[in-house]
N, CA, C and O atoms as CSV, one atom per row, in Angstrom:
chain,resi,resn,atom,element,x,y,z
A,1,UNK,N,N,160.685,20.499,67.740
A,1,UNK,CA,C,160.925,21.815,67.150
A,1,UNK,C,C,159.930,22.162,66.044
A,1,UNK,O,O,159.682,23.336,65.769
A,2,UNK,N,N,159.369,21.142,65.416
A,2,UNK,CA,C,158.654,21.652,64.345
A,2,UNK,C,C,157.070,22.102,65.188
A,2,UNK,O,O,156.626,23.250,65.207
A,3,UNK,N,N,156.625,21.298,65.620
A,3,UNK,CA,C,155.502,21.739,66.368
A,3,UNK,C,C,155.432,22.982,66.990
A,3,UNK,O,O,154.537,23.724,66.583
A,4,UNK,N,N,156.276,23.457,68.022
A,4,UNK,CA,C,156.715,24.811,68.270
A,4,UNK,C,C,156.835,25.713,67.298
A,4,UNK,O,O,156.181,26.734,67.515
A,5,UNK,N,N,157.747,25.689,65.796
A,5,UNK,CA,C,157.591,26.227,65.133
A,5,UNK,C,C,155.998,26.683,64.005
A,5,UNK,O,O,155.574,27.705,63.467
A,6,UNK,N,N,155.675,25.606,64.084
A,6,UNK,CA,C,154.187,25.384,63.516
A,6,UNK,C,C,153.111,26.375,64.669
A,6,UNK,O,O,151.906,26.455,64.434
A,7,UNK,N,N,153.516,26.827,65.460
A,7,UNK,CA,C,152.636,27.079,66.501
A,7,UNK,C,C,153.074,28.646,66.465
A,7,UNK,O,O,152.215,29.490,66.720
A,8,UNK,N,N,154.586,29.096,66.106
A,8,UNK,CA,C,155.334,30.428,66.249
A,8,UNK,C,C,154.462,30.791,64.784
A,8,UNK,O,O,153.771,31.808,64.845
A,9,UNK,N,N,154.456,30.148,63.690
A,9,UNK,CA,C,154.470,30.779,62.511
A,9,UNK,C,C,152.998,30.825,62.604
A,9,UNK,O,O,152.649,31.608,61.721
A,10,UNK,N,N,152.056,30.426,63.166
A,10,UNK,CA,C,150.517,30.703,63.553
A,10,UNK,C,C,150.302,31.560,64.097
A,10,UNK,O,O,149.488,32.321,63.575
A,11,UNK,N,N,150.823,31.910,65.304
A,11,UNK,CA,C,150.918,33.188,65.810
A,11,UNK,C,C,150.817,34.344,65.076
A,11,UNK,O,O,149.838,35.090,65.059
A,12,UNK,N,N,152.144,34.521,64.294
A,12,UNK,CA,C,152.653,35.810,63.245
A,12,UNK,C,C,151.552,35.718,62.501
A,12,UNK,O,O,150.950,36.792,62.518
A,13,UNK,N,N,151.139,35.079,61.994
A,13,UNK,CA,C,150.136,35.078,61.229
A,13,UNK,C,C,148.742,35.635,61.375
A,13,UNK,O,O,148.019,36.213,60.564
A,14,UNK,N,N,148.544,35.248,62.834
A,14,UNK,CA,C,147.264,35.781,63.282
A,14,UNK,C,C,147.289,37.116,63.664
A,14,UNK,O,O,146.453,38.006,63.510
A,15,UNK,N,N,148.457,37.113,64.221
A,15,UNK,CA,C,149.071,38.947,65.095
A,15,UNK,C,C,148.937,39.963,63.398
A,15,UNK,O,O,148.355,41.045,63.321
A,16,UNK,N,N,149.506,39.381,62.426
A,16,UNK,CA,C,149.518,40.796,61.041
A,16,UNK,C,C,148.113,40.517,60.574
A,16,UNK,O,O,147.609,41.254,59.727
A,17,UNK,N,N,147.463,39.512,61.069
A,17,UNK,CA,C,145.939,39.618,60.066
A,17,UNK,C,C,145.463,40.602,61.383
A,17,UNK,O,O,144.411,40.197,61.879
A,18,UNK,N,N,145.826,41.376,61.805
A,18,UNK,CA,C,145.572,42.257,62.774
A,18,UNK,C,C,144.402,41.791,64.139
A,18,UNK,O,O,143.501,42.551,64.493
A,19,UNK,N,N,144.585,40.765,64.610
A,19,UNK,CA,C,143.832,39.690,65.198
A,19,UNK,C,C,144.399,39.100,66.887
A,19,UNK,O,O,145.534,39.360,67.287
A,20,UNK,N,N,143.995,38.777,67.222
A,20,UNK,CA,C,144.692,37.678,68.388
A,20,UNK,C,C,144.912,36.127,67.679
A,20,UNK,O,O,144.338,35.601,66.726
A,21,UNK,N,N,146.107,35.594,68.662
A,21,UNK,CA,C,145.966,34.434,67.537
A,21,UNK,C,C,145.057,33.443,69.570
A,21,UNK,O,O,144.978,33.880,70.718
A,22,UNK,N,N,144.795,32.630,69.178
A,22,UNK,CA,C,144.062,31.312,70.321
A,22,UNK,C,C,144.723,30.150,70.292
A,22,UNK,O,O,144.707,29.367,69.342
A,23,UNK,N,N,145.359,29.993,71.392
A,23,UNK,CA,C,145.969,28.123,71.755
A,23,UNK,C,C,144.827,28.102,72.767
A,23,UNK,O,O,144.166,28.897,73.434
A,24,UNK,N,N,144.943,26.617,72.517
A,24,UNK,CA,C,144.242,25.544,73.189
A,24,UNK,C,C,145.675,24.603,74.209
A,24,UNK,O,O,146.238,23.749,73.524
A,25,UNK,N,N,146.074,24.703,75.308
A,25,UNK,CA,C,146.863,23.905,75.340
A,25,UNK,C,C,146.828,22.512,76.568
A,25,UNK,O,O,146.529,22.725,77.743
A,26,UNK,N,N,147.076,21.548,76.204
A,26,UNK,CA,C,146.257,20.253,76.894
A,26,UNK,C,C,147.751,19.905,77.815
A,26,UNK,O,O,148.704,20.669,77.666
A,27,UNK,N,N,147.888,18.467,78.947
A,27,UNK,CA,C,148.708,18.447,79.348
A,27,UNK,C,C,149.563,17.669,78.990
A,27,UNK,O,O,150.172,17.892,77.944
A,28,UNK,N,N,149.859,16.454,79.829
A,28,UNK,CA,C,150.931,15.334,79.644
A,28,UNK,C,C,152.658,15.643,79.158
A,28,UNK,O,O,153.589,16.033,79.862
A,29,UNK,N,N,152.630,15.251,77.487
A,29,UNK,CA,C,153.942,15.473,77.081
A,29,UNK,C,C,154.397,16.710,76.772
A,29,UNK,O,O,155.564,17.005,77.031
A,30,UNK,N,N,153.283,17.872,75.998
A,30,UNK,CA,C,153.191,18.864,75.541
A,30,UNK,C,C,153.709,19.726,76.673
A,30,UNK,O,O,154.833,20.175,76.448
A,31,UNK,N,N,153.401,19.923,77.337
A,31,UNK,CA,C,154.422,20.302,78.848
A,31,UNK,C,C,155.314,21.036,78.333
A,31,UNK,O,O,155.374,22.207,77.958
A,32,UNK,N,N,156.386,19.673,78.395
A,32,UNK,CA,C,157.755,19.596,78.419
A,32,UNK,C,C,157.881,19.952,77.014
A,32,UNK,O,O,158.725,20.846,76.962
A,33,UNK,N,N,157.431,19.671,75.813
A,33,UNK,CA,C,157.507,19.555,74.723
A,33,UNK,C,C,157.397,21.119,74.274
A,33,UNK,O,O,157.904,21.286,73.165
A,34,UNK,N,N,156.932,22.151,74.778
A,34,UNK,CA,C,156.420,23.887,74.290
A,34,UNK,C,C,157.499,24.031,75.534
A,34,UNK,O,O,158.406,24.640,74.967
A,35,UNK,N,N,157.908,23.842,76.813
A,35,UNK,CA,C,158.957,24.599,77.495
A,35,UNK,C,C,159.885,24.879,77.009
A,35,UNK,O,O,160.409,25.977,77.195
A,36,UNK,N,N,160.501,23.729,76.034
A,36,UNK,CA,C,161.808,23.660,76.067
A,36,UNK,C,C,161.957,24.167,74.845
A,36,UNK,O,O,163.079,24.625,74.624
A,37,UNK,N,N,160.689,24.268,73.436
A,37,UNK,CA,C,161.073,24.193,71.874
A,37,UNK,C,C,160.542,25.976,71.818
A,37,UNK,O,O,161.174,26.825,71.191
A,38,UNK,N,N,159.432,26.229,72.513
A,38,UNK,CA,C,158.784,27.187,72.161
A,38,UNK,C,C,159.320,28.376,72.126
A,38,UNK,O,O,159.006,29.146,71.218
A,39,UNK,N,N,160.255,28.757,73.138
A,39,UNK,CA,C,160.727,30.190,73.405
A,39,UNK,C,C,161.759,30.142,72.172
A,39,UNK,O,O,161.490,31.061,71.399
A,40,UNK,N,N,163.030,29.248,71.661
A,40,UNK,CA,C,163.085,29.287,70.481
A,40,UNK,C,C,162.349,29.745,69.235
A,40,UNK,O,O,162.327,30.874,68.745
A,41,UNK,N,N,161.897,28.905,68.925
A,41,UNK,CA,C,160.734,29.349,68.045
A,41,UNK,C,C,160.215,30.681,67.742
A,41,UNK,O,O,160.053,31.208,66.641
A,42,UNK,N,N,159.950,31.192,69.077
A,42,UNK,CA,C,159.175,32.335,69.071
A,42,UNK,C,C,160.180,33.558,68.744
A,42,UNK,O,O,159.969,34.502,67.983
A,43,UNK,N,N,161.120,33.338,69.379
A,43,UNK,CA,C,162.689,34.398,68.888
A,43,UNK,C,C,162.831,34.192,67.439
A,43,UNK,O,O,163.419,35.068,66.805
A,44,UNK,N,N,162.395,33.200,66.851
A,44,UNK,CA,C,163.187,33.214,65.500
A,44,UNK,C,C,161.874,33.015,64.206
A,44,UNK,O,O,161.948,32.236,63.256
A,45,UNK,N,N,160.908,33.805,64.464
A,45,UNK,CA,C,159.774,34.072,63.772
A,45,UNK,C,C,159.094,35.565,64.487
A,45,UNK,O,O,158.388,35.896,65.440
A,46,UNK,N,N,159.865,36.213,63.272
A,46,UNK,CA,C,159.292,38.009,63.954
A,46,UNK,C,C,157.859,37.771,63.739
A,46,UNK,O,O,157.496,36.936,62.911
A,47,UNK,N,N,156.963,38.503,64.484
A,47,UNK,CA,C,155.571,39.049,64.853
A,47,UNK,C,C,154.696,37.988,65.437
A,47,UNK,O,O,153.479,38.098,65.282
A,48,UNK,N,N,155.300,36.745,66.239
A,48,UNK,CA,C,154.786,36.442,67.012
A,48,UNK,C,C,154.284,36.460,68.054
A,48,UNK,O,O,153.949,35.415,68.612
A,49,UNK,N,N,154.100,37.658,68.587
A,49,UNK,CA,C,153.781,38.331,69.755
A,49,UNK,C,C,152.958,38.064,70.586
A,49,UNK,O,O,151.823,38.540,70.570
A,50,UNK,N,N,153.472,37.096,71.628
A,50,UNK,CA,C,152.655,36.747,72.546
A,50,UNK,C,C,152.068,37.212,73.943
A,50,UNK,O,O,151.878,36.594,74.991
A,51,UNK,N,N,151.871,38.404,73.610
A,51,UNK,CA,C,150.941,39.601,74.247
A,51,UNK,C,C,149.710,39.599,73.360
A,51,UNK,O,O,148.647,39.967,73.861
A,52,UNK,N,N,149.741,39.308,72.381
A,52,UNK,CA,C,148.592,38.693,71.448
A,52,UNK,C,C,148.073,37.719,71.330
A,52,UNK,O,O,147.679,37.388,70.211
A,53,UNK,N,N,147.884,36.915,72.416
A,53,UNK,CA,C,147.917,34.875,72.245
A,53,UNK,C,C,146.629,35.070,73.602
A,53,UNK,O,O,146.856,35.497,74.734
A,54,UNK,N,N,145.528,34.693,73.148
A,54,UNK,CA,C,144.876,33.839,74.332
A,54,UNK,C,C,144.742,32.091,74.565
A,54,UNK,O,O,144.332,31.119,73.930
A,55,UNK,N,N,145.427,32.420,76.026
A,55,UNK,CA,C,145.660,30.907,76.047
A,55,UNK,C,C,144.748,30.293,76.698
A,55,UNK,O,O,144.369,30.734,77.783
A,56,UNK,N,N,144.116,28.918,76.039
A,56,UNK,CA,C,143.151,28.182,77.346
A,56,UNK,C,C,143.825,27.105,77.389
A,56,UNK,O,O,144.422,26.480,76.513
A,57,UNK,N,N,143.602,26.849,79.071
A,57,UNK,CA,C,144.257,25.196,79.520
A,57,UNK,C,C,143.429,24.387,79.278
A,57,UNK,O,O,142.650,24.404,80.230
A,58,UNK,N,N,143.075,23.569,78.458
A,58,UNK,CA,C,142.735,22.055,78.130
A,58,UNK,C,C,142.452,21.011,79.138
A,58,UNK,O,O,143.232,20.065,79.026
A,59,UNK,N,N,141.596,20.881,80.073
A,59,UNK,CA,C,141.874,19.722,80.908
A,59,UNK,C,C,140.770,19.297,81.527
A,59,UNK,O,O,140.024,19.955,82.252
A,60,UNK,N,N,140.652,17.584,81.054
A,60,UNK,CA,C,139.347,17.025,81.594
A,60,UNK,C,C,139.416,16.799,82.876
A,60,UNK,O,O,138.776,15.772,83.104
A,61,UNK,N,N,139.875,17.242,83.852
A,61,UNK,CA,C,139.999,17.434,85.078
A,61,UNK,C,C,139.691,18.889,85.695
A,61,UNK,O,O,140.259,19.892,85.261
A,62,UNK,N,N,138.563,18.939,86.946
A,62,UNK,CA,C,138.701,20.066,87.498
A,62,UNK,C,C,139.053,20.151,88.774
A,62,UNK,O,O,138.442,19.773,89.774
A,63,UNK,N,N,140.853,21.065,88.589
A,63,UNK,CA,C,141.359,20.644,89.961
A,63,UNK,C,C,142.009,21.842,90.322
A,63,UNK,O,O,142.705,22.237,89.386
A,64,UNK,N,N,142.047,22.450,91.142
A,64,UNK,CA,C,142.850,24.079,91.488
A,64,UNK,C,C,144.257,23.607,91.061
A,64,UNK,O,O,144.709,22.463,90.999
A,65,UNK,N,N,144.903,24.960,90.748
A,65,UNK,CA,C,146.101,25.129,89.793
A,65,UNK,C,C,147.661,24.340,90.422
A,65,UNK,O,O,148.714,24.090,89.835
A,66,UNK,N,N,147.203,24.099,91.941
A,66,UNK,CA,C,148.474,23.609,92.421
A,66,UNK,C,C,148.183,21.746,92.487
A,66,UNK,O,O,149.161,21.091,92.850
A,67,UNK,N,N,147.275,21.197,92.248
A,67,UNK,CA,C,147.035,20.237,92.266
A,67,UNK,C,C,148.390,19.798,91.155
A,67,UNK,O,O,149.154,20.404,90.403
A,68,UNK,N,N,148.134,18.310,91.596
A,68,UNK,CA,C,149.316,17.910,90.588
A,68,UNK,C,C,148.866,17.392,88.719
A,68,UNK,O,O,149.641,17.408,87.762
A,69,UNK,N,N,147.484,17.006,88.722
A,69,UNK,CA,C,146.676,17.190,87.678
A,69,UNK,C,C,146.448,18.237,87.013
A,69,UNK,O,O,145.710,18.000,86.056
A,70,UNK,N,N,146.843,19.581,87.123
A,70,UNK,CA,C,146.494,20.941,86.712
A,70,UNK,C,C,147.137,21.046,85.692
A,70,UNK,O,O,148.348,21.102,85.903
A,71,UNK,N,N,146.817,21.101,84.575
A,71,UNK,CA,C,147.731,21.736,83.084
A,71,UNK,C,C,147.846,22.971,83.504
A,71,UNK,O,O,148.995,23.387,83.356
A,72,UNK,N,N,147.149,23.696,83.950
A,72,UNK,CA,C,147.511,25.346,84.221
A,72,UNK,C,C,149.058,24.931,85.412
A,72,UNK,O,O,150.240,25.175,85.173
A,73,UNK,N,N,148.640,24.454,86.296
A,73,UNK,CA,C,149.930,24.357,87.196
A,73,UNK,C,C,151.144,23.435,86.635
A,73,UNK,O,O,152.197,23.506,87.270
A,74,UNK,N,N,151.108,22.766,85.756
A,74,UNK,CA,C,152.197,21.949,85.259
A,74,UNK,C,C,152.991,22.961,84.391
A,74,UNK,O,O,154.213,22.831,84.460
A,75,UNK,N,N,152.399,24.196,83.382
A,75,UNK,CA,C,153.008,25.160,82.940
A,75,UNK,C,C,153.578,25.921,83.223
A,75,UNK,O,O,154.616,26.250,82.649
A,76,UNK,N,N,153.022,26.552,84.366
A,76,UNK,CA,C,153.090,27.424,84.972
A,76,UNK,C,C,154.937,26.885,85.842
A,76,UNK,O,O,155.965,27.551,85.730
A,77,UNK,N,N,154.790,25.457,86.682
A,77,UNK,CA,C,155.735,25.170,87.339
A,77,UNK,C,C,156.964,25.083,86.292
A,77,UNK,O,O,158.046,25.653,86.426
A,78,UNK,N,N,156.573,24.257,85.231
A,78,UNK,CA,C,157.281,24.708,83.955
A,78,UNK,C,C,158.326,26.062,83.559
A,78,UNK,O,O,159.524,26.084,83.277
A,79,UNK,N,N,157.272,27.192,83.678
A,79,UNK,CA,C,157.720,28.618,83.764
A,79,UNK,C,C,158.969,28.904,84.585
A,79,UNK,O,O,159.873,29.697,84.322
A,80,UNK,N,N,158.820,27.992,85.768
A,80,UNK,CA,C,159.243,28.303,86.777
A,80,UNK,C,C,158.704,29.127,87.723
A,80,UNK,O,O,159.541,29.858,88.253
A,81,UNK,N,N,157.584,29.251,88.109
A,81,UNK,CA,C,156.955,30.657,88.321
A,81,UNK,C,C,155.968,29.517,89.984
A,81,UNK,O,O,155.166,30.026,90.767
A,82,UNK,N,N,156.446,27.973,90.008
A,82,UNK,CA,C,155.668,27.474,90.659
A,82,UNK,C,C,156.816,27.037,91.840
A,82,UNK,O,O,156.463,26.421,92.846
């Protein structure tokens, strides 16, 4: 929870300095770790607006998104959206 939160209150921050805020996000534990803490977080820190967030996937692997190595596809399946 704190990491998520550390990540919500970066956001707000970047969104009122009238800005985009930038994640970097890598795979493994972090996964599971932003699915489950983040959408919290983000509800309970106004102006985090993540219509304002560019996200890049992190990954020393280059493998199309359905591969099972894919940080883009591990999120995404995450989402539920896979």
């Amino acid at each position: 929870p704190a990491l998520a939160r550390l990540v919500a209150e970066a956001a707000a921050e970047a969104v009122a300095s009238g800005g985009r805020f930038s994640l970097g996000l890598s795979g493994g534990s972090l996964v599971e770790l932003l699915a489950r803490e983040l959408p919290a977080a983000l509800s309970a820190v106004p102006g985090a607006d993540a219509r304002r967030w560019l996200v890049a996937f992190c990954d020393e692997r280059l493998v199309p998104p359905e591969h099972p190595e894919s940080t883009f596809g591990a999120y995404r399946v995450r989402r539920g959206e896979g």
